[in-house]
Structure formats: structure tokens, C-alpha cells
N, C-alpha and C positions, 0 to 999 in steps of 0.2 A: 425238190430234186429227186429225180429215180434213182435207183441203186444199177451202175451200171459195171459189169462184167467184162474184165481183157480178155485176147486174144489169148492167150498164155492159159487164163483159169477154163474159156472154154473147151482148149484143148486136153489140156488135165482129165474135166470130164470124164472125154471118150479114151480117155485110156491108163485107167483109175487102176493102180498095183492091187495085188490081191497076193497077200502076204503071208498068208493061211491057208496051210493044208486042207484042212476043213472047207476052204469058202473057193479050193480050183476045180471043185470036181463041180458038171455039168448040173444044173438044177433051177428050180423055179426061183424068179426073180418079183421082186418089188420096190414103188418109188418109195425114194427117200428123200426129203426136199432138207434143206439148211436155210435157215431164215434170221436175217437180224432185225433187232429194234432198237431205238431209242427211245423207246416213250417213257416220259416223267414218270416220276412216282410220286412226285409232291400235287396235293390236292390244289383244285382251285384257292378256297377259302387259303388255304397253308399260304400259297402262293403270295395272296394281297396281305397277311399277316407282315410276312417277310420282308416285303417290299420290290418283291421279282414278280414275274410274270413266269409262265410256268411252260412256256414254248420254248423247245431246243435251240429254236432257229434264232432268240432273242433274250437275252438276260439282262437285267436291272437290278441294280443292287445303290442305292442309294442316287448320287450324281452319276455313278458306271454305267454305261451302254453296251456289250456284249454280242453279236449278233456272227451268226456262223452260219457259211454258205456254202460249203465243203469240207467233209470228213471223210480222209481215207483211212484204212487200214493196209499195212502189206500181211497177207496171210503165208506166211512160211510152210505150212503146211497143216492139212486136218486128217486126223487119223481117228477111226470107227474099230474098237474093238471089241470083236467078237467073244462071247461067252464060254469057258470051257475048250477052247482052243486049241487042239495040238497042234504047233508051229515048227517048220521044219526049214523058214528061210526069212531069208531078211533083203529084201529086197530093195537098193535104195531108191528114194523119191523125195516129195517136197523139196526143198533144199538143199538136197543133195548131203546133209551133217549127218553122218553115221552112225556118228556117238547118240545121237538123238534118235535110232531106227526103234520104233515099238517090233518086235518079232510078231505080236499075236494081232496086229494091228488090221485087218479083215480090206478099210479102204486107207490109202494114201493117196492125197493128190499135192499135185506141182505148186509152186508157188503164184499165189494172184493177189489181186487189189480187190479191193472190196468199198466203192464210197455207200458208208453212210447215210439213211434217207435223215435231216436236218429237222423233217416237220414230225417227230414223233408216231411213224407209219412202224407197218413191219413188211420189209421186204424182203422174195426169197429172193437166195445169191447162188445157190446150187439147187439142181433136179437131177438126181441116176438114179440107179435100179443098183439093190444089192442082191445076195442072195438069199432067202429064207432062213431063220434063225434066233438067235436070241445074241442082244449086244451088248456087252457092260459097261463100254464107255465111249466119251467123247471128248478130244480135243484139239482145238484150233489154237494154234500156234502163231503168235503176233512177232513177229522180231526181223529186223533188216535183213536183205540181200546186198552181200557186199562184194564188189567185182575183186576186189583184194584179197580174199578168201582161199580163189583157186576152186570152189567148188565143181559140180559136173554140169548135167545137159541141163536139168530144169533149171538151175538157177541164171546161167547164160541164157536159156530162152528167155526168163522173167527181164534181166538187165535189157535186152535186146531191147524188147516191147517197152519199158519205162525206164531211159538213163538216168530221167529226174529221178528218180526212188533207189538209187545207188547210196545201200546206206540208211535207208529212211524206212524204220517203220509205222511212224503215224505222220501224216500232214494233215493242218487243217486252216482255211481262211477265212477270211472275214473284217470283219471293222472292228474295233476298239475306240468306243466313243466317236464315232465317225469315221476314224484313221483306220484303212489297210492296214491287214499283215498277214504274214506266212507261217504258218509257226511248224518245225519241223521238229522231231524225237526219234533217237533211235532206242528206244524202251524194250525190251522185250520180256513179252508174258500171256497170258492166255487164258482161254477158260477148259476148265478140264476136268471134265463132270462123269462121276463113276453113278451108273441106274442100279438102284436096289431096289427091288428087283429087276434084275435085265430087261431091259427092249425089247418086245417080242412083233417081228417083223415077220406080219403071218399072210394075209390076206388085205388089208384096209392098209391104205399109204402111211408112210410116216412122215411128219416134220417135227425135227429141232430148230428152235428157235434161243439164238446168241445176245443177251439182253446186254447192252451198254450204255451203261449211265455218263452220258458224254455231257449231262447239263450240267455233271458236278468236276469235269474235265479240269475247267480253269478257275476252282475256289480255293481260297485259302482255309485253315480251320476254323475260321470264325466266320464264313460265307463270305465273304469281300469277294470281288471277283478279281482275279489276276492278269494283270496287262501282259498278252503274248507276247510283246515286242520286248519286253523287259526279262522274256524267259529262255535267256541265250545258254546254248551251252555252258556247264559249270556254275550256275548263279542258285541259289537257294529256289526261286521262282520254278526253274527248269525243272529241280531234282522232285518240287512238290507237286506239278504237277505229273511227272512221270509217275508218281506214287497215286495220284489218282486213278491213273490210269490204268496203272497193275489192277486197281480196287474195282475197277469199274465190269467186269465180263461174269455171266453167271449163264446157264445152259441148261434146259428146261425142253422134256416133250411139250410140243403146241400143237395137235393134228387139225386145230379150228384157225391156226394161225394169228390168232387175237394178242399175242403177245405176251399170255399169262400161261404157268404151268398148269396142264389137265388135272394134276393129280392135287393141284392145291397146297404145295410147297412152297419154298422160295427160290425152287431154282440155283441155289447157290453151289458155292464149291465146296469139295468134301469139310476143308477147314471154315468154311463161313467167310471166309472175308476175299473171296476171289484171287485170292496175291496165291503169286506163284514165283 
């Protein structure tokens, strides 16, 4: 499965808030791509130890069959902030939550979907140009759009484009032991990763890449793998796998896009365990 891009994300794009004094005055620009992955991190060998197979698209855990063939994401909003920043406004965007504006935040965009590539690739989901500089962080923002809310433009554009995702920040389908299901979450959390030392967006393109461990999406803590269909709203099932899923985001420069951090890290969030 490709990673495919709304109407809504690619208009964001082209008209990305620039929330920083520093980043409205006229100057030299560079790409900056945003990239996700899935790919495992459990070894082959690990793999046939365990009794799984180590493909996203399929998991096995004793007589459990697991097999996922859509994963979206609603992206609330991703925000690039700029280094050393005098900020003089707050301009609102993404989803329209105010209480949630970063002032020094350089980019904001509107809210979009983002599916998941299933077979452990890495695919880019955003391409602009910022402006020359240095960045010190980044975060993308997982959490529903609710037509309930009352929010502004972007988040009405987002509903427009996708009524189904009213409310829904993760969907994903597939089989369970041969049987369909839908399984839908409104979780909200993100990955949100401070560069020490800063970003330096000089001459040579940038990519981040957004790692999601989505093969460990539906396990319990002893690896068993958890029946979707049994993970309704309010059930123990539900709340464990949304807690996987806080765990699962870590955010990493990749400028070769292979999926691994340049600098030889782990990518992870300030606190280590991604939960936000």
C-alpha cells in the first residue's frame, strides 16, 4: 500500500503559517521532506524465536493470525520550531485549538490523514521549502477532529474532505484470524522531538522521518496479539492498545531516508518512551 495524501494536507502545503518574526522576512529557502515508517525492529532470527513473522502486514502469535491492510493516522497538526526565535504572533492553524498554538513555531499546517505504508517501507508524506536556519524541534500531533468542537477553517475543511474520521484519530483494518474488522481510536498523542544540537537547514535538503511501531499496535504485555474486534470503546483491550500507541512515535533526521537516524541515536522522545 502507498502512503496517500488528502486534498486538505495538500493544500496546507501551499499555505503553510509562518508564525515567526524571524522566518516572515524575505530569504533563501530549502526542501524539507517529512517521512514515516514502519519498519520492524525485531530481527529475523528474533522473529522465528517468538513464534511471529516480522512483517507489518502480518502477525502470528501462536494459533493468532493478525494481518493489517490499512493504517491511517489523522494528523492535527505538525509544527517546526525554529531556534533562538523572537516571536511576535500567534497565528492560528492546524486544528484550529489555540490553547495548543506554539508562538515560536516557524511551520504549521492544517490537518490531514496520513495512511501508513503496511509493508515496512518509508514513505515521504510532506515536501516544502522553509527558510534557512537553524530548528530545535518537531512535532506532529495525532488527535481527532471533532465537528462538535466548533473549531475554524481548517478543521471544517478537514471534516468536509473525510466525514468518516469525525472523531477518529487512528483507523486501521484487516482480518483477525481470517475475520474483518475496523478498528477505530480516538487517542491522542504524538511524537515531539527537541534537536540538540539544532537542525541546521543550510544548503543540502532535509528529511525527518516519523518511526511507528504499529507491529506492536495490537499486543498485549506478554506479546499475545489482541483481537480488534474485542477493543470497543471502554474495554480494558481498547485503553491497552491506545497506550501502545502513545508508545509507538519517535522522530529522527533521515536525509538518506532509510529509516534510521543519521546521527546514530534512537530517535526517541525527550522522555524515552514516546508517551506524550
Amino acid at each position: 500500500m502507498r502512503l496517500k495524501l488528502s486534498s486538505s494536507f495538500l493544500a496546507a502545503t501551499a499555505v503553510a503559517t509562518l508564525a515567526c518574526a524571524d522566518g516572515t522576512a524575505p530569504g533563501a529557502r530549502r526542501p524539507l521532506s517529512v517521512s514515516f515508517s514502519t519498519a520492524s525492529s525485531v530481527t529475523p532470527a528474533a522473529a522465528s524465536n517468538a513464534g511471529f513473522q516480522p512483517r507489518l502486514s502480518r502477525d502470528v502469535v501462536g494459533t493468532d493470525a493478525l494481518v493489517i491492510t490499512k493504517a491511517q493516522l489523522v494528523l492535527a497538526r505538525v509544527e517546526l520550531g525554529r531556534a533562538g526565535a523572537t516571536c511576535t504572533s500567534e497565528d492560528a492553524a492546524g486544528d484550529d485549538d489555540h490553547a495548543d498554538d506554539n508562538s515560536c513555531a516557524e511551520l504549521e499546517l492544517a490537518p490531514s490523514v496520513v495512511d501508513l505504508p503496511v509493508n515496512g517501507t518509508v514513505v515521504d508524506a510532506l515536501s516544502i521549502t522553509i527558510p534557512t536556519g537553524t530548528y530545535s524541534s518537531l512535532e506532529a500531533k495525532i488527535r481527532p477532529i471533532r465537528s462538535s468542537s466548533g473549531r475554524g477553517h481548517g478543521s471544517a475543511t478537514f471534516l468536509a474532505a473525510h466525514p468518516e474520521l469525525d472523531g477518529v484519530s487512528v483507523l486501521v483494518q484487516g482480518t483477525f484470524n481470517g475475520n474483518p474488522f475496523t478498528f477505530t481510536s480516538d487517542v491522542s498523542t504524538g511524537a515531539e522531538q527537541s534537536f540538540d544540537p539544532p537542525l541546521d537547514v543550510s544548503d543540502a535538503p532535509l528529511n525527518l522521518t516519523v518511526h511507528v511501531d504499529l507491529a506492536n499496535w495490537f499486543k498485549s504485555g506478554t506479546g499475545a496479539l489482541i483481537d480488534p474486534r474485542t477493543a470497543t470503546p471502554g474495554t480494558n483491550d481498547a485503553r491497552l492498545i491506545a497506550e501502545n500507541i502513545k508508545r509507538s512515535f519517535r522522530a529522527f533526521r533521515d536525509d538518506d531516508h532509510d529509516g534510521h537516524d543519521d546521527h546514530g541515536g534512537n530517535g526517541g522522545n525527550d522522555d524515552g518512551s514516546g508517551h506524550h
